[in-house]
C-alpha positions in Angstrom: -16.2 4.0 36.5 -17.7 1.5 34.2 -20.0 3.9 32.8 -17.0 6.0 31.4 -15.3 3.1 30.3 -18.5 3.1 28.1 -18.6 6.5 26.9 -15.1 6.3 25.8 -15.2 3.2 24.2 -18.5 4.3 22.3 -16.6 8.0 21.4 -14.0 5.6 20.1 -16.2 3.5 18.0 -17.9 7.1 16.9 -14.8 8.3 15.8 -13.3 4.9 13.7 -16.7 5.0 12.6 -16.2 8.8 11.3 -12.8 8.1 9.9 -13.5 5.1 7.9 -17.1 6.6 6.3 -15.7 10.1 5.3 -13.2 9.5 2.1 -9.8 10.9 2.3 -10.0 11.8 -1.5 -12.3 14.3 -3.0 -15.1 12.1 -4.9 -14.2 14.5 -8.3 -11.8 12.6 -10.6 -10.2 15.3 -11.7 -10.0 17.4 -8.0 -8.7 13.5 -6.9 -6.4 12.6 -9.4 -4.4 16.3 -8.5 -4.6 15.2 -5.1 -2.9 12.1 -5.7 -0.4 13.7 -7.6 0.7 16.3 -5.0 0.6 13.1 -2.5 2.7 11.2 -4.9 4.8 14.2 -5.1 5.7 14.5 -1.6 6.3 10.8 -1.0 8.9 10.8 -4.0 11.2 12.7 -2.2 11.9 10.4 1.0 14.7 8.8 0.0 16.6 11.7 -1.3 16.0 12.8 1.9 17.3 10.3 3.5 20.2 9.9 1.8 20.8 13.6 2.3 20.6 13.0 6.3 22.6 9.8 6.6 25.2 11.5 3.9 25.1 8.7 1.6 25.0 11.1 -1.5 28.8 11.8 -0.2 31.7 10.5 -2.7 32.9 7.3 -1.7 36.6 8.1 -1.0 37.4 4.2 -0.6 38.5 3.6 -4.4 38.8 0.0 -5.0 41.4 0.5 -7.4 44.9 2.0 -6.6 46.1 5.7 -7.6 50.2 6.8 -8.8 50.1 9.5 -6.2 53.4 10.9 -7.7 54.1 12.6 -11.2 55.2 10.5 -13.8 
């Protein structure tokens, strides 16, 4: 038992070792600087879509100002 709490915790340790070493963005500044464009890109949207999903783009029918509803 203890010696596969060992081999776990040193696969763990292997693989936050990977993640952290190996760079998420291409070393090229040009090949990088598309990258964080397209990542830019994608983020931008969030809180249109949000909006859209919580239907806070709507009209707001609650006018704070009264309306003649009749011809005059």
């Amino acid at each position: 038992m203890k010696m596969r709490s060992r081999l776990m915790a040193g696969m763990l340790l292997a693989c936050a070792a990977m993640g952290c070493a190996m760079p998420i963005w291409s070393p090229n500044p040009d090949v990088r600087a598309r990258q964080l464009i397209y990542q830019s890109e994608s983020l931008r949207h969030i809180p249109e879509i949000w909006e859209r999903i919580w239907m806070l783009d709507q009209p707001d029918h609650a006018t704070p100002y009264r309306v003649h509803g009749g011809v005059i």
